[in-house]
DRENDO-1510 file (C-alpha; in Angstrom, 1 decimal, always signed):
<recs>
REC; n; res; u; v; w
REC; 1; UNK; -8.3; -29.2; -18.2 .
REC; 2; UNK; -7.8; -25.3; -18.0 .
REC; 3; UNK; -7.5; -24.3; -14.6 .
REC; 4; UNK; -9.1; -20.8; -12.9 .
REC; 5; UNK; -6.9; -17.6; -13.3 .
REC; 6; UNK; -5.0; -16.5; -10.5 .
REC; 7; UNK; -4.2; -13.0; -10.9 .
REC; 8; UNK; -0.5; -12.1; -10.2 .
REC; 9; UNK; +0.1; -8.5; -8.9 .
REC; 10; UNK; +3.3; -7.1; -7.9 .
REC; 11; UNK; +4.5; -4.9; -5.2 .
REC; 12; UNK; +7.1; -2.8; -3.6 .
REC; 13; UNK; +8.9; +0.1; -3.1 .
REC; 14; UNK; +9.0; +2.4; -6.5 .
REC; 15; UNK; +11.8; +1.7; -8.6 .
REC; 16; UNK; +12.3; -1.8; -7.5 .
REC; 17; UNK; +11.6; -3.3; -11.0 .
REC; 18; UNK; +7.8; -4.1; -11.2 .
REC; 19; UNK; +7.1; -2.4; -14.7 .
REC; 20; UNK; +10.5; -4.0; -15.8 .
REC; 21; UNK; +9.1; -7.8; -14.7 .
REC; 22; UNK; +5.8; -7.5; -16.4 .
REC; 23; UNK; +7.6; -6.1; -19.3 .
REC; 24; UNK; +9.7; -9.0; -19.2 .
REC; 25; UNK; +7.2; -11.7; -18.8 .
REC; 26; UNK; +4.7; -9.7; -21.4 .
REC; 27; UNK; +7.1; -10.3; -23.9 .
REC; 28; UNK; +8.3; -13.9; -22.7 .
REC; 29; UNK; +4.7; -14.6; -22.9 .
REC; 30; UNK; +3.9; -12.8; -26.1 .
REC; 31; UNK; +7.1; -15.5; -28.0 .
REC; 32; UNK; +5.4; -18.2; -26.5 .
REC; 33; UNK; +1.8; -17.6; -28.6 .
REC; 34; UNK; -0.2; -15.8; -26.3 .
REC; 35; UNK; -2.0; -12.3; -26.4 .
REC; 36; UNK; -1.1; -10.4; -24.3 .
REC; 37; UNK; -2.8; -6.6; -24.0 .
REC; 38; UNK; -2.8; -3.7; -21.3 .
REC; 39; UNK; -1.0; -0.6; -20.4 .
REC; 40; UNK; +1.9; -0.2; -18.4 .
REC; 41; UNK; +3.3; +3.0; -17.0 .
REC; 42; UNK; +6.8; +4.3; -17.1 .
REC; 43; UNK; +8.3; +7.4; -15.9 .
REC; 44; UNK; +9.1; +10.6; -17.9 .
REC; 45; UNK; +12.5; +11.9; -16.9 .
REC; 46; UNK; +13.6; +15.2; -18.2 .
REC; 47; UNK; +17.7; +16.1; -17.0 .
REC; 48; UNK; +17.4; +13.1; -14.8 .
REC; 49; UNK; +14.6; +14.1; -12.5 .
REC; 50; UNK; +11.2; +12.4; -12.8 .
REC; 51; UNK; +8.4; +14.7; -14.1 .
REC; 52; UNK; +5.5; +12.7; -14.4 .
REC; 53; UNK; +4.2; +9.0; -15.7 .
REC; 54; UNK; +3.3; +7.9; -19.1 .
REC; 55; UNK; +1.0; +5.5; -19.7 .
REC; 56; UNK; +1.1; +3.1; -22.8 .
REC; 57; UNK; -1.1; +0.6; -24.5 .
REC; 58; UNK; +0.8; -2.8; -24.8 .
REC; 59; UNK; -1.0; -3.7; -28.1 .
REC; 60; UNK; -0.8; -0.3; -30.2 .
REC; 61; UNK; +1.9; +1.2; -28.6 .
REC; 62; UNK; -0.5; +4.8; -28.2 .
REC; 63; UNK; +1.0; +6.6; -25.1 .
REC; 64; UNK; -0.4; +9.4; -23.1 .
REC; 65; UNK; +0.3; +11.1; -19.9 .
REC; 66; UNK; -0.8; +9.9; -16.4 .
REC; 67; UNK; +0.6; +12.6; -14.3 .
REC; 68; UNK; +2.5; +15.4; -14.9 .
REC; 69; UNK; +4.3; +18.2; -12.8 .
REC; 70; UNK; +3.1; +21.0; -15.4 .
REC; 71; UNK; -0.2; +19.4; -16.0 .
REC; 72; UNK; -2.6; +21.9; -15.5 .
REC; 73; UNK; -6.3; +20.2; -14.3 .
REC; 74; UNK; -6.6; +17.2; -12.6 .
REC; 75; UNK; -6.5; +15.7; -9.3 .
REC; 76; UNK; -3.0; +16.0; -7.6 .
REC; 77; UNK; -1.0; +13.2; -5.9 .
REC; 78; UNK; +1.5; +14.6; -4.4 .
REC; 79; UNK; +3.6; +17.0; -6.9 .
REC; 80; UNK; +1.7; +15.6; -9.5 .
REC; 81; UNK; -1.5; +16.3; -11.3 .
REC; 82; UNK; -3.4; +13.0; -12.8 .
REC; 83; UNK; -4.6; +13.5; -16.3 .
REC; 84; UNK; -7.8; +11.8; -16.5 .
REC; 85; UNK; -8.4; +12.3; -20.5 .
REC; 86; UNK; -5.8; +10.4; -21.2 .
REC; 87; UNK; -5.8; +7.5; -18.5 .
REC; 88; UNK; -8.8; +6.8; -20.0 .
REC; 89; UNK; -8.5; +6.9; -23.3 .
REC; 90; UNK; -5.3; +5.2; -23.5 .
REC; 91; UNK; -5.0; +3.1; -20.2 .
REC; 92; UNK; -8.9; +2.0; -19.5 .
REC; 93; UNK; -9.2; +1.6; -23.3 .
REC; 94; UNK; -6.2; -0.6; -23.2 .
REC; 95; UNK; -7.3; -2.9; -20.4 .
REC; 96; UNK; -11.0; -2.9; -22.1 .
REC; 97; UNK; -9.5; -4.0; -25.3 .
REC; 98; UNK; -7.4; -6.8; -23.8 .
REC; 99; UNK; -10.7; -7.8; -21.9 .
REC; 100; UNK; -11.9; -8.9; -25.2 .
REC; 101; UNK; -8.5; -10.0; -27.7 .
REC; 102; UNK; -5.9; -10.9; -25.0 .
REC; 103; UNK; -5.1; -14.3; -23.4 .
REC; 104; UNK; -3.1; -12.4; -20.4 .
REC; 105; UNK; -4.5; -8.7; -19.7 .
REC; 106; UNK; -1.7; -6.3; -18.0 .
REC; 107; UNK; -2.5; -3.7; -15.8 .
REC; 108; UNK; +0.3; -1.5; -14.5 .
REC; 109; UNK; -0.4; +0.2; -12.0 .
REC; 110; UNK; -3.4; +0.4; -9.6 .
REC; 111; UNK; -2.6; +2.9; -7.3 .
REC; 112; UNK; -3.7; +6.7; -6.2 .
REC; 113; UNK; -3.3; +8.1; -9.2 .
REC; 114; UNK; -5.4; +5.6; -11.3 .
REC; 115; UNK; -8.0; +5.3; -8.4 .
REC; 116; UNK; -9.1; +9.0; -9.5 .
REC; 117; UNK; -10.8; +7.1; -12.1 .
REC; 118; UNK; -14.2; +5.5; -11.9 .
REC; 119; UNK; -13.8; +4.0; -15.4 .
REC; 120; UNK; -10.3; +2.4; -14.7 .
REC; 121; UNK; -11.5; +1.0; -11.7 .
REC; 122; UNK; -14.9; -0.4; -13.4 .
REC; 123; UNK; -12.3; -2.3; -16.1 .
REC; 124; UNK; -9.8; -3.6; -13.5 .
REC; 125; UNK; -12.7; -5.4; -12.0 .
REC; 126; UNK; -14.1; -6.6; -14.8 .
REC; 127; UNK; -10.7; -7.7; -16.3 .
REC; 128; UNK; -10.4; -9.5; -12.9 .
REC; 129; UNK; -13.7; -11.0; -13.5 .
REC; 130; UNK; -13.3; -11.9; -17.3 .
REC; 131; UNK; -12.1; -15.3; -16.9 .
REC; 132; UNK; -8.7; -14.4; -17.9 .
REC; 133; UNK; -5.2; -13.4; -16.1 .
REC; 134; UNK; -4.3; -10.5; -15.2 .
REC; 135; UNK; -0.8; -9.6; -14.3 .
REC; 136; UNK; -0.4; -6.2; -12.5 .
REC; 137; UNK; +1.1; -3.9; -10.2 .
REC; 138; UNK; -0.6; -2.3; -7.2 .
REC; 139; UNK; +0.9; +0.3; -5.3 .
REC; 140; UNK; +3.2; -0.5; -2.1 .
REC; 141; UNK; +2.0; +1.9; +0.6 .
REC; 142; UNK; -1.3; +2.9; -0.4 .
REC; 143; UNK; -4.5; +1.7; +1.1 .
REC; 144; UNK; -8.2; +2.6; -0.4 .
REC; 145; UNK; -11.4; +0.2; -0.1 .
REC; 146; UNK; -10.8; -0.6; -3.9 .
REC; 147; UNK; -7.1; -1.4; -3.4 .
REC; 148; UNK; -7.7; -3.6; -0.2 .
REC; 149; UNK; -10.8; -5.2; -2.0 .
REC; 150; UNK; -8.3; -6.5; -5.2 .
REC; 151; UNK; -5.5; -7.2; -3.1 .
REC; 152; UNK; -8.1; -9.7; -0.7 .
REC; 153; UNK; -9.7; -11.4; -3.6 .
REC; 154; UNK; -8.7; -15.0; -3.3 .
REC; 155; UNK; -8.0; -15.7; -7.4 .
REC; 156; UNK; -5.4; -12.9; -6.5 .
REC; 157; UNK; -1.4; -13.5; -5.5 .
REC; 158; UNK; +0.4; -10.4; -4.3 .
REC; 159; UNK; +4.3; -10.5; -4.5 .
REC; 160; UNK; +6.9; -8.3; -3.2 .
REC; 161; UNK; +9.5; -7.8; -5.7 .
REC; 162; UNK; +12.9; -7.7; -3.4 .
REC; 163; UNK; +16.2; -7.0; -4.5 .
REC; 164; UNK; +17.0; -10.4; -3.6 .
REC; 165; UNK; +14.0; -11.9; -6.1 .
REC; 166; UNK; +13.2; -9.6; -8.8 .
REC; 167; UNK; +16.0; -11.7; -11.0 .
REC; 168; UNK; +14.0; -14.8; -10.7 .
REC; 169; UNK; +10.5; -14.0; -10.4 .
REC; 170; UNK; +10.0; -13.5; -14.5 .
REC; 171; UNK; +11.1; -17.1; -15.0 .
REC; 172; UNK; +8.4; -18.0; -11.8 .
REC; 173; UNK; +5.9; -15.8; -13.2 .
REC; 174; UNK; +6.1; -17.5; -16.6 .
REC; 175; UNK; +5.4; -20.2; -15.6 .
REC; 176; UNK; +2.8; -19.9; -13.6 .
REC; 177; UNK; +0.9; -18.1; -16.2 .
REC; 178; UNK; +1.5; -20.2; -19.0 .
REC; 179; UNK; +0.4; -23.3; -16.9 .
REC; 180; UNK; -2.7; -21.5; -16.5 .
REC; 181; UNK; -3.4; -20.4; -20.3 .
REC; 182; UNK; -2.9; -23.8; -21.4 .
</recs>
């Protein structure tokens, strides 16, 4: 018998390795026959300093720009203006597509940046509601009614990724998801 979902989100201070687990257990995942869809973000560096955050559909591979130093309109988050066109027609369309297609839907990151979005925070709830898992990240610090409401839910795990665990939480992670999917 399938058992419910629990959604897997992971934590911690930036640069930790989040994006690097879920990458890690995507792909595990992916080799072991399931579907897995989403977006993940990942920094742009240009000389070694960060500049802004890319976002990037797991199935097609489109990227576009979450934030951006230059960016021009927008809300801003700290040095950083959010570019909304594109979180939400790469990132929301991402999640929305693995809503439908995907066995495992990814969602990296929910945090202040994203949360300028209605329409991304209309599709993480329903991808938490679709009867699938969803493994994500949610920021470390920040606190909002919508952040506090997903991390609460009780289909929903929260990790810390720790220098001491991030080398064996993929291997945990795997696990646990692919004893759900099954």
């Amino acid at each position: 018998m399938k058992q419910q979902p629990r959604h897997i989100f992971l934590t911690g201070p930036p640069r930790i390795g989040k994006t690097t687990i879920v990458l890690k257990v995507a792909s595990e995942l992916k080799n072991m026959g399931l579907k897995v869809g989403g977006m993940i973000s990942q920094e742009i560096r240009e000389g070694g300093v960060r500049v802004g955050f890319k976002i990037v559909d797991l199935n097609t591979c489109v990227e576009g720009i979450l934030a951006h130093i230059n960016h021009k309109g927008g809300p801003s988050v700290g040095k950083y203006r959010v570019c909304l066109e594109d979180l939400e027609n790469v990132g929301v369309k991402a999640i929305l597509n693995a809503c439908e297609e995907s066995d495992l839907i990814v969602i990296d990151e929910v945090g202040p940046m994203e949360l300028h979005s209605e329409e991304f925070k209309r599709v993480v709830l329903k991808a938490l509601n679709s009867g699938k898992t969803v493994l994500g990240t949610i920021h470390y610090r920040a606190s909002s009614p919508f952040m506090d409401a997903v991390r609460k839910r009780g289909d929903t795990e929260i990790i810390e990724v720790t220098y001491g665990n991030r080398g064996s939480l993929p291997k945990m992670i795997i696990r646990e998801i692919s004893e759900s999917a099954r």
